[in-house]
The first five atom37 places (N, CA, C, CB, O) and aatype in JSON, in Angstrom:
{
  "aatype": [20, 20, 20, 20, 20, 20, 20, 20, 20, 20, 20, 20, 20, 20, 20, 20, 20, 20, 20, 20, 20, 20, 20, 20, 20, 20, 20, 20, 20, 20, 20, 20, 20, 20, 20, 20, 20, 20, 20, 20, 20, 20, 20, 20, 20, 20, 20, 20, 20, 20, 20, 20, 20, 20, 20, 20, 20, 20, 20],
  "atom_mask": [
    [1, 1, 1, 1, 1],
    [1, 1, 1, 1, 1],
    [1, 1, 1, 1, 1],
    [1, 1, 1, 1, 1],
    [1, 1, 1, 1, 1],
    [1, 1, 1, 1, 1],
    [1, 1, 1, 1, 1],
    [1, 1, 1, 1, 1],
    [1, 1, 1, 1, 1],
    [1, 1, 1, 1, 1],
    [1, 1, 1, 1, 1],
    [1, 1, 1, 1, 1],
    [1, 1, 1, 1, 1],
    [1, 1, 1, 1, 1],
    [1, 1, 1, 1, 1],
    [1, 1, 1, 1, 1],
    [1, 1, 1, 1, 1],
    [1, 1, 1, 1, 1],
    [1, 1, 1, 1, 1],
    [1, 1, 1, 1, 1],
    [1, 1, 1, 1, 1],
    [1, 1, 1, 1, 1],
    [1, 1, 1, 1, 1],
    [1, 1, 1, 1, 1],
    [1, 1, 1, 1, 1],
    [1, 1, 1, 1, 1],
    [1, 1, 1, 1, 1],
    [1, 1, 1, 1, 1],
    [1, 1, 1, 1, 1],
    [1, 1, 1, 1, 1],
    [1, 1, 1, 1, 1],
    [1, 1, 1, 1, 1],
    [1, 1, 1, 1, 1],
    [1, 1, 1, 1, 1],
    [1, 1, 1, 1, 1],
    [1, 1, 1, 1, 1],
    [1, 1, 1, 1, 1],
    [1, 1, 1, 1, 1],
    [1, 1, 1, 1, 1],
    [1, 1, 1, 1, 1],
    [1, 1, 1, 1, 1],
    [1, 1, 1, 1, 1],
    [1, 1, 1, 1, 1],
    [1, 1, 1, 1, 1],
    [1, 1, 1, 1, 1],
    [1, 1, 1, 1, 1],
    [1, 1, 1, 1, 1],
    [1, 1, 1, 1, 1],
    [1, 1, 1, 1, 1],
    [1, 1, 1, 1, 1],
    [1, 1, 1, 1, 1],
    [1, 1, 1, 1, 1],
    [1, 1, 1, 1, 1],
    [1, 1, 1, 1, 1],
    [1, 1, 1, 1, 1],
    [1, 1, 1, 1, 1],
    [1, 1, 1, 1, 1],
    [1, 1, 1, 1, 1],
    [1, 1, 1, 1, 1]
  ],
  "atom_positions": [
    [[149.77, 36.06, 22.57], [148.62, 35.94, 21.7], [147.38, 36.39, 22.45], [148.46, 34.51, 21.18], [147.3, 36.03, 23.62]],
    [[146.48, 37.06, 21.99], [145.38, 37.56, 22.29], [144.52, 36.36, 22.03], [145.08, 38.82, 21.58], [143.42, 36.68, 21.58]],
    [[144.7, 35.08, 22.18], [143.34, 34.27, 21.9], [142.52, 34.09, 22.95], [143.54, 32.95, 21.42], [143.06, 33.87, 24.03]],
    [[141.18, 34.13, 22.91], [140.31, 33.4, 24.02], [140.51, 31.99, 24.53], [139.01, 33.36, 23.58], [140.85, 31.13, 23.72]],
    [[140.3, 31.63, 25.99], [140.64, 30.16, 26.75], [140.2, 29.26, 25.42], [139.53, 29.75, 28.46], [139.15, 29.29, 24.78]],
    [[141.26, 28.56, 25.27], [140.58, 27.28, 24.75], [139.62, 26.3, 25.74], [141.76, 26.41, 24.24], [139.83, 26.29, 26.96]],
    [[138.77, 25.63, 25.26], [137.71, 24.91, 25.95], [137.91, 23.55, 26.67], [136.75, 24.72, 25.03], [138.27, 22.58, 26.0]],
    [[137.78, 23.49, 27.42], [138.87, 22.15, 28.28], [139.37, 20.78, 27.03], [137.57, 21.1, 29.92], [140.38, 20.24, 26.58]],
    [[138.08, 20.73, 26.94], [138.59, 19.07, 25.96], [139.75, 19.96, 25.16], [136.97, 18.09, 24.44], [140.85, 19.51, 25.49]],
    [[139.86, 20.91, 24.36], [140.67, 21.0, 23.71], [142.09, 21.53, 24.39], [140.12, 21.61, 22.8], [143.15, 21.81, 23.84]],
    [[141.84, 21.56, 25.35], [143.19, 21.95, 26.44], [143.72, 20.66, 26.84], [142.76, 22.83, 27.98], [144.92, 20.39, 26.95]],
    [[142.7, 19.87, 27.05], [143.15, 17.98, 27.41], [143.62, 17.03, 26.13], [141.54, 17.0, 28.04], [144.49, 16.16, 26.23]],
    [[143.07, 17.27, 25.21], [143.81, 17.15, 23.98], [144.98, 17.5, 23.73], [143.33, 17.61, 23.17], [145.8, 16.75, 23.2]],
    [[145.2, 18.63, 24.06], [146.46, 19.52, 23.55], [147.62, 18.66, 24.68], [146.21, 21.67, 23.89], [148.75, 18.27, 24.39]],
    [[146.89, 18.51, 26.05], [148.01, 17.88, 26.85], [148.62, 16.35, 26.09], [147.33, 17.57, 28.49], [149.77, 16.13, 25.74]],
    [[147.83, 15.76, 26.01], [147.54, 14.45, 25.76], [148.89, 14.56, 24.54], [145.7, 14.05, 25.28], [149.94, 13.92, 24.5]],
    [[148.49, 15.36, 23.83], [149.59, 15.55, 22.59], [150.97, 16.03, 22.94], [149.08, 16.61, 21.53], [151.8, 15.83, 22.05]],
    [[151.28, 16.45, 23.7], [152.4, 16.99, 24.16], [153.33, 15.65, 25.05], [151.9, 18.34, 25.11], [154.55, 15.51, 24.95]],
    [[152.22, 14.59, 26.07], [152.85, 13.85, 26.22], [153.17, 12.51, 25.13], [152.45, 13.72, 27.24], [154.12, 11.72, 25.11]],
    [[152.24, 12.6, 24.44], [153.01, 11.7, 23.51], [154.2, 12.25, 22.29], [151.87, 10.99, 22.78], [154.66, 11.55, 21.38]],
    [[154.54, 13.79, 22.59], [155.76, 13.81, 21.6], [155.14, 14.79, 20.31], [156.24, 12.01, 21.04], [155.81, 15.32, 19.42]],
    [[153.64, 14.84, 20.49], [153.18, 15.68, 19.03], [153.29, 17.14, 19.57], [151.36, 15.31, 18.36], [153.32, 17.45, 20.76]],
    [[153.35, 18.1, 18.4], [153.28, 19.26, 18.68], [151.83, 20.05, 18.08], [154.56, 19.76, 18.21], [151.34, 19.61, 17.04]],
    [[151.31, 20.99, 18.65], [149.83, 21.77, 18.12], [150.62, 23.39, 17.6], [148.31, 22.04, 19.87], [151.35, 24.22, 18.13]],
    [[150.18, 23.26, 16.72], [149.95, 24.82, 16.33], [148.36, 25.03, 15.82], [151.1, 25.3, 14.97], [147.63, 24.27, 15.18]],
    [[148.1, 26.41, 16.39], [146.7, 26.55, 16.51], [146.89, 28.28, 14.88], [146.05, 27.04, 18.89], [147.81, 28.75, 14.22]],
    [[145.62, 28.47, 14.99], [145.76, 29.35, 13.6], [145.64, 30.94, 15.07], [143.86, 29.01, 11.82], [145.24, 30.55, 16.16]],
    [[145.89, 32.09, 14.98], [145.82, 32.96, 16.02], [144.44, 33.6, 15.72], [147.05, 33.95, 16.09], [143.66, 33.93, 16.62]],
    [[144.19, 33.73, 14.42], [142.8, 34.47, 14.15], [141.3, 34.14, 15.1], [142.46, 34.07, 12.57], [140.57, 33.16, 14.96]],
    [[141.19, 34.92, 15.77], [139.7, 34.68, 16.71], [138.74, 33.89, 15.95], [138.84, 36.17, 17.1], [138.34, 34.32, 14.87]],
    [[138.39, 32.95, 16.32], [136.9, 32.26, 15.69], [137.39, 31.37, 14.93], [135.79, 33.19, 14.77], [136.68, 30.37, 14.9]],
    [[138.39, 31.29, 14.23], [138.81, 30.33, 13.57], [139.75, 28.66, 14.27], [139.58, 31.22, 12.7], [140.82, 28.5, 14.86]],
    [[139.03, 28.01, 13.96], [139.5, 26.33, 14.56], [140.44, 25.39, 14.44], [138.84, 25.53, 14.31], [140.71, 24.36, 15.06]],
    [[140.93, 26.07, 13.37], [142.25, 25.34, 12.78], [143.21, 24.84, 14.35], [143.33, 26.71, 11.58], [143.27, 25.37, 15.46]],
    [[143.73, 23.82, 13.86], [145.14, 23.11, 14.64], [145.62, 22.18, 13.98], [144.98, 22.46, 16.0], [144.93, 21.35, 13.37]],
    [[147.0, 22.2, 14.03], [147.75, 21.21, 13.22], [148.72, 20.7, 14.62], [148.69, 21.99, 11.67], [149.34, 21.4, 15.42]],
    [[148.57, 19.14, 14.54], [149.62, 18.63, 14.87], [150.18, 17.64, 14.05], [149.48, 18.27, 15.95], [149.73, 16.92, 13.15]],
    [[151.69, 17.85, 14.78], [152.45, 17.08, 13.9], [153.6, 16.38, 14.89], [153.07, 18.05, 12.66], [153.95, 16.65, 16.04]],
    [[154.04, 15.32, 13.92], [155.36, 14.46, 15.19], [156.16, 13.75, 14.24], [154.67, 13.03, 16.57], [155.74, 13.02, 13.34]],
    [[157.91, 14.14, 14.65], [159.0, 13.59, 13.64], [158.88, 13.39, 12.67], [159.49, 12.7, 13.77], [158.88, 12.32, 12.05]],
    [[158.68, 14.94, 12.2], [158.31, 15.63, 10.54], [160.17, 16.68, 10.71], [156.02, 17.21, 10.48], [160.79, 17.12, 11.67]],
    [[160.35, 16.66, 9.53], [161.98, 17.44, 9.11], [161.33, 18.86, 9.29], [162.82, 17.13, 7.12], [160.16, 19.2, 9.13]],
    [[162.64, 19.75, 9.75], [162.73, 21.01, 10.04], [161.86, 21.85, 9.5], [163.8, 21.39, 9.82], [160.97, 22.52, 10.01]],
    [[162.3, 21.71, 8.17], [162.06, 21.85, 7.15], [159.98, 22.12, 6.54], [162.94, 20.64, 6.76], [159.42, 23.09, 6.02]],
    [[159.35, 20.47, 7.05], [158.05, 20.31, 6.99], [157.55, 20.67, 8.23], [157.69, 19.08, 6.59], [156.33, 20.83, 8.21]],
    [[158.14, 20.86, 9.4], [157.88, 21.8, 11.04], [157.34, 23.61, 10.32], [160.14, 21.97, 12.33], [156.34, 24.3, 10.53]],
    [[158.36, 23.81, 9.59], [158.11, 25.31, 9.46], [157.29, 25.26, 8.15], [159.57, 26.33, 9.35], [156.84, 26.38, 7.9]],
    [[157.0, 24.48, 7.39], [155.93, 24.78, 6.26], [154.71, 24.65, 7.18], [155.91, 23.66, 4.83], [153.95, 25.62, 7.16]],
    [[154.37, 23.58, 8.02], [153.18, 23.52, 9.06], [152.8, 24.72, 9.78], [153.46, 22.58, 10.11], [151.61, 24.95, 10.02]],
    [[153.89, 25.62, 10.18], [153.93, 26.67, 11.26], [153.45, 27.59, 10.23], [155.42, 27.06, 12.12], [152.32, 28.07, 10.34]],
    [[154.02, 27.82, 9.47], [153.52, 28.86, 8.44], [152.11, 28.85, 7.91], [154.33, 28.75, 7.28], [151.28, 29.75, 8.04]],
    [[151.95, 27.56, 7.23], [150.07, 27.32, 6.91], [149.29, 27.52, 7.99], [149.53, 25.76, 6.46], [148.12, 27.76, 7.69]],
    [[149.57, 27.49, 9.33], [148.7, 27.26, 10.8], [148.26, 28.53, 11.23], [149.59, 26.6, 12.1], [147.17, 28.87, 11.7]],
    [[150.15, 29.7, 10.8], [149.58, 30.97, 11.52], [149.0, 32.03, 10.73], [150.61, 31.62, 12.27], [148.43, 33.02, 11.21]],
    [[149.23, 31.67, 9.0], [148.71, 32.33, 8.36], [147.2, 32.31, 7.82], [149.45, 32.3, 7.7], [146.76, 31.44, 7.06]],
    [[146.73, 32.99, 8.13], [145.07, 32.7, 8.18], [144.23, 32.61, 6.7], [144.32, 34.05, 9.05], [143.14, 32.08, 6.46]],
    [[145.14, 33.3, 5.84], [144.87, 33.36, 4.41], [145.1, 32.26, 3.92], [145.53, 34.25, 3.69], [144.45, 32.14, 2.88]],
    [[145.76, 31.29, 4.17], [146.37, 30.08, 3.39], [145.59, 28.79, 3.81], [148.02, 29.88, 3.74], [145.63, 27.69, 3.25]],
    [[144.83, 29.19, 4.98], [143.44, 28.25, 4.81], [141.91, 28.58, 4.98], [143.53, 27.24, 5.73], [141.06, 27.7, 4.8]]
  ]
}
């Protein structure tokens, strides 16, 4: 991905989430802020999340 550094807090966040088990998907579009996390959601609601997150039109 071509994104610019995320900004520490949101890099310490992102850790923070990883050790407790959540996952981040971020949107890829430059400038835009979106992130979704999510934790022991079905396959199923994993890839509807992934899909709304990377598609930039759908939010």
């Amino acid at each position: 991905m071509n994104q610019h550094p995320l900004p520490l807090a949101d890099r310490i966040y992102d850790a923070i989430a990883v050790l407790t088990g959540k996952h981040t998907i971020r949107c890829p579009h430059p400038g835009c802020g979106l992130h979704i996390r999510y934790r022991a959601v079905t396959p199923a609601e994993a890839k509807r999340l992934i899909d709304l997150a990377t598609e930039h039109t759908r939010h």
